[in-house]
C-alpha atoms as a printed R data frame, in Angstrom:
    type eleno elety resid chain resno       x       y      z
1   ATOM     1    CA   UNK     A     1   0.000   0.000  0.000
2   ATOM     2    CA   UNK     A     2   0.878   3.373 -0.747
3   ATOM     3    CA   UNK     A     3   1.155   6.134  1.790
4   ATOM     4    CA   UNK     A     4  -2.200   7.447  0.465
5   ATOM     5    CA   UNK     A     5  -3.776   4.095  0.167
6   ATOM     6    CA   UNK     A     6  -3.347   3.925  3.677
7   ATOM     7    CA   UNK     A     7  -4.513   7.325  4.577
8   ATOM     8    CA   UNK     A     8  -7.523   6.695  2.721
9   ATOM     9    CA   UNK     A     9  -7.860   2.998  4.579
10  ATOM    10    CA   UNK     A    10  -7.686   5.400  7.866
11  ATOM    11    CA   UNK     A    11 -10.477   7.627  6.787
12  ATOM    12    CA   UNK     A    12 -12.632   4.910  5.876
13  ATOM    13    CA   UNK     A    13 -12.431   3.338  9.628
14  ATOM    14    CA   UNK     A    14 -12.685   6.445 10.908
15  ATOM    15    CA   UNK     A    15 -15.702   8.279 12.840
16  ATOM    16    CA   UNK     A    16 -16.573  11.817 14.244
17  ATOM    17    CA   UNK     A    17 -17.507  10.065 17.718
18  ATOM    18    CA   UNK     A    18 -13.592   8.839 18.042
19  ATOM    19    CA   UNK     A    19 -12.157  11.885 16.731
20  ATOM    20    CA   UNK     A    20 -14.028  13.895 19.487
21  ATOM    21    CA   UNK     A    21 -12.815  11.292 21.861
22  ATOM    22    CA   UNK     A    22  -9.265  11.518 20.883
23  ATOM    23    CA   UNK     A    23  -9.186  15.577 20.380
24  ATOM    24    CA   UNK     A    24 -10.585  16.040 24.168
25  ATOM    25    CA   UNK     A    25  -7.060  13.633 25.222
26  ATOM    26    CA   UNK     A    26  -5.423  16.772 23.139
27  ATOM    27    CA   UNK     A    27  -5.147  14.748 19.752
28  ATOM    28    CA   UNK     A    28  -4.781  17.514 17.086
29  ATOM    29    CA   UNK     A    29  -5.448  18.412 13.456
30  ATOM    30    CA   UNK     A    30  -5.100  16.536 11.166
31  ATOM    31    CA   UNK     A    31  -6.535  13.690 12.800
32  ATOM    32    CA   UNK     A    32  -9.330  11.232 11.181
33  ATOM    33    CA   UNK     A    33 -10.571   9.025 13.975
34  ATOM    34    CA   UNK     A    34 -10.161   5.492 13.655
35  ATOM    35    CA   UNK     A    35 -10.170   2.933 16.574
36  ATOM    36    CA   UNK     A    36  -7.016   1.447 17.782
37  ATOM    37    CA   UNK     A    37  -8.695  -1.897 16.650
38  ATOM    38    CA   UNK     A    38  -9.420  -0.647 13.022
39  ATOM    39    CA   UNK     A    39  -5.865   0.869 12.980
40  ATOM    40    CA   UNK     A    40  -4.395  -2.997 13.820
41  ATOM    41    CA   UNK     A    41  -7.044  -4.722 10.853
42  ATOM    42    CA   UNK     A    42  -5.108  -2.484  8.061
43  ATOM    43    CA   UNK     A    43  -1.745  -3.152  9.928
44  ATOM    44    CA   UNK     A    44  -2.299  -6.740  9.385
45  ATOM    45    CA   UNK     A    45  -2.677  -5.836  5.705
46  ATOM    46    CA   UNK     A    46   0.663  -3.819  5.064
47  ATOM    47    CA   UNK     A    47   2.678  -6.128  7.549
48  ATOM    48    CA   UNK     A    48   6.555  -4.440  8.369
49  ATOM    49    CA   UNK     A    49   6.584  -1.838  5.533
50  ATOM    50    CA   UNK     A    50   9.584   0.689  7.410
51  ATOM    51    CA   UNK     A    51   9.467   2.993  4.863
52  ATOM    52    CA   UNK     A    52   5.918   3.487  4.830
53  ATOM    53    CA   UNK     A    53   6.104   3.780  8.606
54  ATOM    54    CA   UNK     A    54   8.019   6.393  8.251
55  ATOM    55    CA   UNK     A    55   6.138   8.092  5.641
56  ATOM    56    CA   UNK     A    56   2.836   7.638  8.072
57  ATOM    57    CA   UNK     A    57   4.343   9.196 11.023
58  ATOM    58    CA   UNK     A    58   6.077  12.712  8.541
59  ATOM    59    CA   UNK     A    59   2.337  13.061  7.373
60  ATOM    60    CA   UNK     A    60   1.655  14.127 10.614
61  ATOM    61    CA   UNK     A    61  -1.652  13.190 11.061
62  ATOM    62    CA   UNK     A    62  -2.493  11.598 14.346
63  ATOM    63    CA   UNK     A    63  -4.154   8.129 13.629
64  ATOM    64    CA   UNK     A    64  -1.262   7.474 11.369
65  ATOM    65    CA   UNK     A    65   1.339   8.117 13.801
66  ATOM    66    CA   UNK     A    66  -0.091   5.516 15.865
67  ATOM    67    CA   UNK     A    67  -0.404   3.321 13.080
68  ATOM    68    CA   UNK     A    68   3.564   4.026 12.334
69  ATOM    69    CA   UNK     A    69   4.474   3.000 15.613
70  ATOM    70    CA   UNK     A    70   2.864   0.200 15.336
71  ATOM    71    CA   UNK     A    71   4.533  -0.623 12.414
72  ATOM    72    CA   UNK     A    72   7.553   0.487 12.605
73  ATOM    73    CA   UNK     A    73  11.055  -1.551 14.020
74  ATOM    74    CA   UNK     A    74  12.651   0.447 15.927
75  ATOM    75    CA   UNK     A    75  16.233  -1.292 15.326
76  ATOM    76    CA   UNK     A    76  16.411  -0.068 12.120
77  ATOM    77    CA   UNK     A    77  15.628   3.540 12.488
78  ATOM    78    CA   UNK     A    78  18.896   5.826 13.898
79  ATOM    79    CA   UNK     A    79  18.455   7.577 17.011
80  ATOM    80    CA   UNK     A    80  18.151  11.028 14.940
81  ATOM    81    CA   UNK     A    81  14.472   9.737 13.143
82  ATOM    82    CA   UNK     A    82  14.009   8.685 16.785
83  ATOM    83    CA   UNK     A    83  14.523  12.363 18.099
84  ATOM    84    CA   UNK     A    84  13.114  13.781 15.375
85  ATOM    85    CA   UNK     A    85   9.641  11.244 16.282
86  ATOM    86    CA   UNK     A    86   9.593  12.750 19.640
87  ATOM    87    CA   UNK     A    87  10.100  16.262 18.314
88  ATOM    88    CA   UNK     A    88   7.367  16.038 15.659
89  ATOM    89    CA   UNK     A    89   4.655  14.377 17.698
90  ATOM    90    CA   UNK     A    90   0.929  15.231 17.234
91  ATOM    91    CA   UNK     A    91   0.305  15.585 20.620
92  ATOM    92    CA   UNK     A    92   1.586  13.844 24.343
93  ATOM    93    CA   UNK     A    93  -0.752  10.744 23.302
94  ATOM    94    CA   UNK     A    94   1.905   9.909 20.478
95  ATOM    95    CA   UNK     A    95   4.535  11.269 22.932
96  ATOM    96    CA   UNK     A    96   3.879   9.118 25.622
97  ATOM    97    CA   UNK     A    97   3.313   5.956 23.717
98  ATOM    98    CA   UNK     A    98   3.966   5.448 19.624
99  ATOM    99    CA   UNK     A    99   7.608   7.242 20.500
100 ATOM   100    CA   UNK     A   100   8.339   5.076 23.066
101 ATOM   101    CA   UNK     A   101   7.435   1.991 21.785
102 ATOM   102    CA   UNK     A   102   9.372   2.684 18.861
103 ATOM   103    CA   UNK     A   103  12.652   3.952 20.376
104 ATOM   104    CA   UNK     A   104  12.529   1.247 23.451
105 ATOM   105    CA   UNK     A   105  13.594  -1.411 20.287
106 ATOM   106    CA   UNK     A   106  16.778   0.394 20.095
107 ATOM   107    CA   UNK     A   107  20.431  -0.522 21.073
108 ATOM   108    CA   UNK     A   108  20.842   3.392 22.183
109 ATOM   109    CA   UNK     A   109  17.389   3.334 23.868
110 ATOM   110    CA   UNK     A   110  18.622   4.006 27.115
111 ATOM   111    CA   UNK     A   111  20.835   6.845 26.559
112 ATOM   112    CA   UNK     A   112  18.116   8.010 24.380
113 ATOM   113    CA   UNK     A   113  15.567   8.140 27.255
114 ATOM   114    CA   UNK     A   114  18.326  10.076 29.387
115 ATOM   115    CA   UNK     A   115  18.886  12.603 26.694
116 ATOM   116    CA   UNK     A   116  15.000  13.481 26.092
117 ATOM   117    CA   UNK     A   117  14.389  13.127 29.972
118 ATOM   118    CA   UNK     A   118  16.686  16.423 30.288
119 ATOM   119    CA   UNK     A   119  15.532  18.365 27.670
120 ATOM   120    CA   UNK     A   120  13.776  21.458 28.032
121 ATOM   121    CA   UNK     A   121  10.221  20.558 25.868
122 ATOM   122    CA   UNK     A   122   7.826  19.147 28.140
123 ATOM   123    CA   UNK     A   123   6.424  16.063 25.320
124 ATOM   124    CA   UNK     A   124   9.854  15.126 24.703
125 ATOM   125    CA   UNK     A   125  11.013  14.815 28.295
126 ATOM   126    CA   UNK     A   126   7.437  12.625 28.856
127 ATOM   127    CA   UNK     A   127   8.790  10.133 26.158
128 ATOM   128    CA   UNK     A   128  12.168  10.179 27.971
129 ATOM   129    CA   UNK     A   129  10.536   9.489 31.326
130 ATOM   130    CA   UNK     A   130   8.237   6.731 29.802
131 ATOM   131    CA   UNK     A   131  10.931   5.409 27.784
132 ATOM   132    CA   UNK     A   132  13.354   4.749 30.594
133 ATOM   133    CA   UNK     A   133  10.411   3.387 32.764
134 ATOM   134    CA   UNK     A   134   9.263   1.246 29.522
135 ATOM   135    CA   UNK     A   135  12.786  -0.595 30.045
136 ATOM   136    CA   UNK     A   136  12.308  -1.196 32.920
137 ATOM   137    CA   UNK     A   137   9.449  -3.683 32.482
138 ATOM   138    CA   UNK     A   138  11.120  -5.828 29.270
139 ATOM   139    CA   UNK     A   139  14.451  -6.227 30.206
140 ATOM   140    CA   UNK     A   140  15.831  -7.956 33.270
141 ATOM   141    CA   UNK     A   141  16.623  -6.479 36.419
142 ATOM   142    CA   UNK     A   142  20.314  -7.449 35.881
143 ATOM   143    CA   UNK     A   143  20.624  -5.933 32.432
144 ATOM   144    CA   UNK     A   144  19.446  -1.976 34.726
145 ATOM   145    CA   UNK     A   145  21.453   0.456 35.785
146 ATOM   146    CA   UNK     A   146  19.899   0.308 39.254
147 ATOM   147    CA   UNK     A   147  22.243   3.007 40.535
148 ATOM   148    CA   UNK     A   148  21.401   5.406 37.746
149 ATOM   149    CA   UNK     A   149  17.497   4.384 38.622
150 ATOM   150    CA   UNK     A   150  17.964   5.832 42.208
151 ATOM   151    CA   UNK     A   151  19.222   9.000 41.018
152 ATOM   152    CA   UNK     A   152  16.232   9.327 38.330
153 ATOM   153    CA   UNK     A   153  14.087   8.801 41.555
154 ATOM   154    CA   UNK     A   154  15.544  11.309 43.787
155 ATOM   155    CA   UNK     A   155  15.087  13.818 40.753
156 ATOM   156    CA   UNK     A   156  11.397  12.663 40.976
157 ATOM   157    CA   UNK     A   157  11.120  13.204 44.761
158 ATOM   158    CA   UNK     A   158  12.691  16.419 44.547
159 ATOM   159    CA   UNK     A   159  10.951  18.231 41.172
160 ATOM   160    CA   UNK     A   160   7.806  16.146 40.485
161 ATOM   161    CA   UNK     A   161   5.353  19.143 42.106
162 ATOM   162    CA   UNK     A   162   6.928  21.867 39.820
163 ATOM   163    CA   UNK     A   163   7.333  19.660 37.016
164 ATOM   164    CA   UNK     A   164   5.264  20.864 33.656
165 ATOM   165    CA   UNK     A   165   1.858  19.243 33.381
166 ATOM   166    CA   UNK     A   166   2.798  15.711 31.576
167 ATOM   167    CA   UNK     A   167   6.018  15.623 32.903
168 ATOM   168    CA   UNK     A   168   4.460  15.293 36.504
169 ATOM   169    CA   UNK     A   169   2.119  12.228 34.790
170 ATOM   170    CA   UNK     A   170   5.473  10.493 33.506
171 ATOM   171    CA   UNK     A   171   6.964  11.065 36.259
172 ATOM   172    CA   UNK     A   172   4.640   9.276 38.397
173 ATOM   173    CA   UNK     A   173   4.440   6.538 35.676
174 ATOM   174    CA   UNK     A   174   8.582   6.187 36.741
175 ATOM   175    CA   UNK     A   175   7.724   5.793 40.536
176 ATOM   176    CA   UNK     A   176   5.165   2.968 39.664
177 ATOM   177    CA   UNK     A   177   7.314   0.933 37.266
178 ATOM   178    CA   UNK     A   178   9.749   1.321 39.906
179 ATOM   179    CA   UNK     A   179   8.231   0.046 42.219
180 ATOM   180    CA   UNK     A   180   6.515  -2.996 40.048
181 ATOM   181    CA   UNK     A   181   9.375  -4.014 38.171
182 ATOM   182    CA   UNK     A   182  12.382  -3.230 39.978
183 ATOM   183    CA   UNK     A   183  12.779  -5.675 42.891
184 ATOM   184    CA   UNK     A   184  16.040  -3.612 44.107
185 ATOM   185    CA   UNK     A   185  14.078  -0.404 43.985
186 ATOM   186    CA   UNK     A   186  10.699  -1.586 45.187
187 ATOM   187    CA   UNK     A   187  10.599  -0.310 48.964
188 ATOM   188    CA   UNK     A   188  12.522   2.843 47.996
189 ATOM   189    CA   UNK     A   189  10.004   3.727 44.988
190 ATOM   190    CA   UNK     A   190   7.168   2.915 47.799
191 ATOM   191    CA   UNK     A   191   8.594   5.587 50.316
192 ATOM   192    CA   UNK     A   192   9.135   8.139 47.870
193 ATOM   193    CA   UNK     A   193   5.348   7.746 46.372
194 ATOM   194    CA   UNK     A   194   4.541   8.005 49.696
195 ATOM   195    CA   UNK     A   195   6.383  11.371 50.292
196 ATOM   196    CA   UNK     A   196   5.364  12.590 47.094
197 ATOM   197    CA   UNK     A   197   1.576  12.225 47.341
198 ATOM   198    CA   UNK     A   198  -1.314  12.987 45.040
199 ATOM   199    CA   UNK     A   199   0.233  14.444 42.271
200 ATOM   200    CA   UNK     A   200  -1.916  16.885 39.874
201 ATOM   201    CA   UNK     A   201  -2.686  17.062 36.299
202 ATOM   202    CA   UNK     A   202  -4.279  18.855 34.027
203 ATOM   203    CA   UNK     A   203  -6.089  15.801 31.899
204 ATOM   204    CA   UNK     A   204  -7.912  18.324 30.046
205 ATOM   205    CA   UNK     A   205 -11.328  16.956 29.159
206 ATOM   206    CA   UNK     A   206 -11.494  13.726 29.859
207 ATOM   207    CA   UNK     A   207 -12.175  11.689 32.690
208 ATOM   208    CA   UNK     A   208  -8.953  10.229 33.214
209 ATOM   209    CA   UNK     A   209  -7.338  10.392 36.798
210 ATOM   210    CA   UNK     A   210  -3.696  10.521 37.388
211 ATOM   211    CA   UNK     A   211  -3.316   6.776 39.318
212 ATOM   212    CA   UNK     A   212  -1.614   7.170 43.113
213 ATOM   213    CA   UNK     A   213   1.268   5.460 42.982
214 ATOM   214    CA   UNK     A   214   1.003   3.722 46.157
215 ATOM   215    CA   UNK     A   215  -1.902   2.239 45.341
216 ATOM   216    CA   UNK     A   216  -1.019   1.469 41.867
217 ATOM   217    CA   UNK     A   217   2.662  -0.252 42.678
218 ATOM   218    CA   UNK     A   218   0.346  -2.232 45.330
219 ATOM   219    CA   UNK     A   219  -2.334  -3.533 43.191
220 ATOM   220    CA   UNK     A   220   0.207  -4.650 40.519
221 ATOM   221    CA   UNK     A   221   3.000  -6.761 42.418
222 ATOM   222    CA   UNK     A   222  -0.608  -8.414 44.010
223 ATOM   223    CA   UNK     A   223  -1.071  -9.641 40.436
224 ATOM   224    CA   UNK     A   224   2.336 -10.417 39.930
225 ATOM   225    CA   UNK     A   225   4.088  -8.358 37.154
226 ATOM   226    CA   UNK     A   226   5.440 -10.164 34.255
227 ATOM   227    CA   UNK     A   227   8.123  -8.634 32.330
228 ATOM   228    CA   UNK     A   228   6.955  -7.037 28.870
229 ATOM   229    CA   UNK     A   229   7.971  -8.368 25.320
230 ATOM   230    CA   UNK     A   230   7.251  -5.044 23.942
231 ATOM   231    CA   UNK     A   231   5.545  -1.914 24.454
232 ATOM   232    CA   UNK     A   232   3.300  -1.841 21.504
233 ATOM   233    CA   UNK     A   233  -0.377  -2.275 22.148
């Protein structure tokens, strides 16, 4: 399939009801609409086409960015198409997840995640914070840099309240994979979510709540975390 074949595959799948849905999470223009489940039928169709990935994601529209990181291998892309993904995303929803997923199938992923983490734009930090806290839960505990871990959760601890709005939400995403998948870091990541507190965010509007971490870390080692074969869902 072309890249317009498959923008015109989008559309067809595509409602108002799921665009309204998507552009309250802060999805912008362009965006079509289509389900996450409609998006996955066409992927089935085009298979591992990186090219056309690519060529998805620079249209910039937001359905197909998901649909690129879906598609997309993120071992074959160099870490400057990676930046430039976190750079040119539609909106934190492609930020937070599509980059990630991508870039977390990269030899350079972690250095990558420390790189955006510090930098100064709020979505691209969120995909550092998420990325870093994405490795966490695939690889093993003995393949981490549990020291470097501590330090990223002091930084938490200490900046987390004057954080910028999605920065706060990945940041408390870091203190709960902490505490889930990091058996060294478990009680420590407890304490500090406990010192931290409710944490705010604007969610705009939506009725999404921003989880307690507590809780969260709680409920999950109860079930028994697995590590993660990929990010991609």
């Amino acid at each position: 399939m072309t890249l317009q074949e498959t923008l015109q595959a989008i559309a067809a799948v595509s409602t108002d009801s799921i665009k309204r849905i998507l552009m309250n999470h802060e999805a912008k223009e362009p965006i079509y609409g289509a389900k996450v489940a409609d998006l996955k039928v066409i992927l089935k169709k085009i298979k591992n086409d990186q090219q056309l990935a690519l060529q998805l994601y620079d249209s910039g529209v937001y359905d197909a960015q998901y649909l690129a990181g879906l598609m997309a291998d993120g071992s074959k892309m160099t870490t400057a198409q990676l930046d430039k993904w976190a750079r040119t995303a539609n909106s934190h929803g492609i930020s937070q997840s599509t980059v990630v997923w991508v870039a977390a199938e990269h030899p350079e992923a972690w250095k990558l995640g420390l790189e955006w983490i510090a930098d100064e734009n709020e979505d691209v930090a969120s995909s550092g914070w998420n990325l870093i806290s994405g490795l966490t839960s695939l690889k093993p505990e003995a393949e981490l840099d549990v020291p470097q871990l501590r330090k990223l959760l002091e930084k938490v601890e200490k900046e987390i309240h004057k954080a910028p709005n999605w920065v706060r939400y990945t940041m408390n995403n870091f203190v709960i994979h902490l505490g889930t998948y990091v058996e060294a870091l478990h009680e420590e990541a407890v304490e500090a979510a406990r010192r931290i507190g409710l944490v705010s965010v604007n969610v705009g509007n939506t009725a999404c709540k921003v989880p307690v971490a507590e809780e969260y870390i709680g409920a999950a080692r109860k079930r028994g975390p697995k590590k993660k074969k990929t990010l991609k869902c």
